[in-house]
C-alpha positions as CSV (number, residue, x, y, z in Angstrom):
1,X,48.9,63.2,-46.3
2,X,46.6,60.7,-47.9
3,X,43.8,60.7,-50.0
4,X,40.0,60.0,-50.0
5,X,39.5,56.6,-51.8
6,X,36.0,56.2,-53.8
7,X,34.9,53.8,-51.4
8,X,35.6,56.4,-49.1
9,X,33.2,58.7,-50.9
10,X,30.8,57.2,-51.3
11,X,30.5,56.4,-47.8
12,X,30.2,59.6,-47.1
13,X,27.6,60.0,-49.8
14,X,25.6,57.3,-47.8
15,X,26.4,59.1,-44.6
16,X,24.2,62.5,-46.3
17,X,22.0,60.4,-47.5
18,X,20.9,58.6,-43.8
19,X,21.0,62.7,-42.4
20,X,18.5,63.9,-45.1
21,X,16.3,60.8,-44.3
22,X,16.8,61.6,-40.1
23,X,16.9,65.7,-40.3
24,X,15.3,66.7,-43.4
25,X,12.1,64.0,-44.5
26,X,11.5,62.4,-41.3
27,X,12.1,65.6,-38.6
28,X,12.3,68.6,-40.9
29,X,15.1,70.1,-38.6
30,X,17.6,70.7,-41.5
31,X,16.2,72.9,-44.6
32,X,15.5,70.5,-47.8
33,X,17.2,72.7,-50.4
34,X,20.9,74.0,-50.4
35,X,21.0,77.5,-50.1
36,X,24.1,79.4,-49.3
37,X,23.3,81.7,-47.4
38,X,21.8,79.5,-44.4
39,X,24.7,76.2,-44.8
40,X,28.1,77.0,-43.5
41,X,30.3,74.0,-43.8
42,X,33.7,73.8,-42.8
43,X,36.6,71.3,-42.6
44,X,40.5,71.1,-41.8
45,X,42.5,72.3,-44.7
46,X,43.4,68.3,-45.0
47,X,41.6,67.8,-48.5
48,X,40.7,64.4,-47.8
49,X,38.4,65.8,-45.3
50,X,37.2,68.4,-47.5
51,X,36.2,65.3,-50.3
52,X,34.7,63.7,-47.0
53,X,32.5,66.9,-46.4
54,X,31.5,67.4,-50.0
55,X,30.4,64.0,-49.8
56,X,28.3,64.3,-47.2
57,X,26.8,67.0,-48.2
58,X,25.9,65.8,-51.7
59,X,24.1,63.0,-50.1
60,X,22.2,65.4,-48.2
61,X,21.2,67.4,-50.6
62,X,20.7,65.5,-53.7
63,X,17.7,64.0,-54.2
64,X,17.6,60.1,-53.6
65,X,15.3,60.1,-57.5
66,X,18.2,59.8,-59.7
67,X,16.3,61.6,-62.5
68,X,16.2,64.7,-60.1
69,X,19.9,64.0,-59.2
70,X,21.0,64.4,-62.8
71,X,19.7,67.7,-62.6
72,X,21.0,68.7,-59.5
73,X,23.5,71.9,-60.1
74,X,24.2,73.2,-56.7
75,X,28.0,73.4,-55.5
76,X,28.2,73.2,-51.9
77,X,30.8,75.6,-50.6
78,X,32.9,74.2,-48.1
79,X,35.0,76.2,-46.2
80,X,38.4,75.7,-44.3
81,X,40.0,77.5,-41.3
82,X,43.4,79.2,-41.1
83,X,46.0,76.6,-39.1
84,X,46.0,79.5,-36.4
85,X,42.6,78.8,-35.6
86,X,42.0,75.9,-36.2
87,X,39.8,73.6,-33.4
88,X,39.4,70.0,-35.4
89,X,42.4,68.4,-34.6
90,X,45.4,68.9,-32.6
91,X,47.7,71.4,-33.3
92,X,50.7,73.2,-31.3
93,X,49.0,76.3,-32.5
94,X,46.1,75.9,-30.8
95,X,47.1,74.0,-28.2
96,X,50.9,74.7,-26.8
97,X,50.7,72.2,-24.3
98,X,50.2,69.2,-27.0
99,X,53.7,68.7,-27.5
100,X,54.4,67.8,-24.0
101,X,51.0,65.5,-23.9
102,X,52.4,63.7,-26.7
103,X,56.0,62.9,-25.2
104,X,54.4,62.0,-21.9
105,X,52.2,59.5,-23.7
106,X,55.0,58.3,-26.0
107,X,57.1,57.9,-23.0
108,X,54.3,56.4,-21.0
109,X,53.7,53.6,-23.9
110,X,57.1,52.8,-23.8
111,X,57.7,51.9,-20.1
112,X,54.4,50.1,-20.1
113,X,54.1,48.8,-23.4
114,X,51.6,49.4,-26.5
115,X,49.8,46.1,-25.6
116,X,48.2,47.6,-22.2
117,X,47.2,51.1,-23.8
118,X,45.0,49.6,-26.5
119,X,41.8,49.9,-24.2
120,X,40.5,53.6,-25.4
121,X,39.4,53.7,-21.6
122,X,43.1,53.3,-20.3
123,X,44.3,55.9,-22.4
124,X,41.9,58.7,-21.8
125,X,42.5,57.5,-18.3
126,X,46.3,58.3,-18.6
127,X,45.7,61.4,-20.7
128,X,43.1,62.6,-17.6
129,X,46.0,61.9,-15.3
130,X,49.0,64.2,-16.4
């Protein structure tokens, strides 16, 4: 199902990085040092978004010196929810009506054509509508 690239990484690094700079230096909403048993983390079971979140997470807590980042040691446990429960995307589990969503948009795009549904506005529109 695809896999993180490095670029993609490090984005997300960067994306830690601009949180611990917003939640932890400049509000001090977010604690400054990783500890276990206050972080939850989750993600799909996807492991590209699981990489994502691990990347993030180093960004926000590793510290921007890179002496101090050499020495960093924590592992950031990220956790991932059974497919029965899971909220993050849509699933058929969670959600029985999503097959029928999906046809009536599939059949919708084709009697209208993909051109006119590629304003996200006219498709939550039609999604709002069934």
């Amino acid at each position: 199902m695809g896999r993180l690239t490095s670029n993609g990484y490090d984005m997300a690094v960067k994306l830690g990085q601009t949180l611990r700079d917003r939640y932890i230096d400049r509000f001090k909403l977010v604690p400054s040092n990783y500890k276990a048993d206050e972080i939850l983390a989750y993600s799909t079971a996807i492991q590209r978004t699981v990489n994502t979140l691990q990347g993030v997470l180093h960004g926000l807590y590793t510290d921007p010196d890179p002496a101090a980042a050499a020495a960093a040691t924590a592992v950031v446990k990220v956790g991932v929810r059974n497919e029965s429960r899971e909220v993050m995307y849509g699933s058929a589990v969670t959600c029985p009506l999503l097959p029928n969503i999906t046809a009536a948009v599939r059949q919708e795009r084709q009697q209208i054509g993909e051109a006119e549904l590629t304003d996200s506005y006219q498709c939550l529109r039609l999604l709002l509508s069934m």
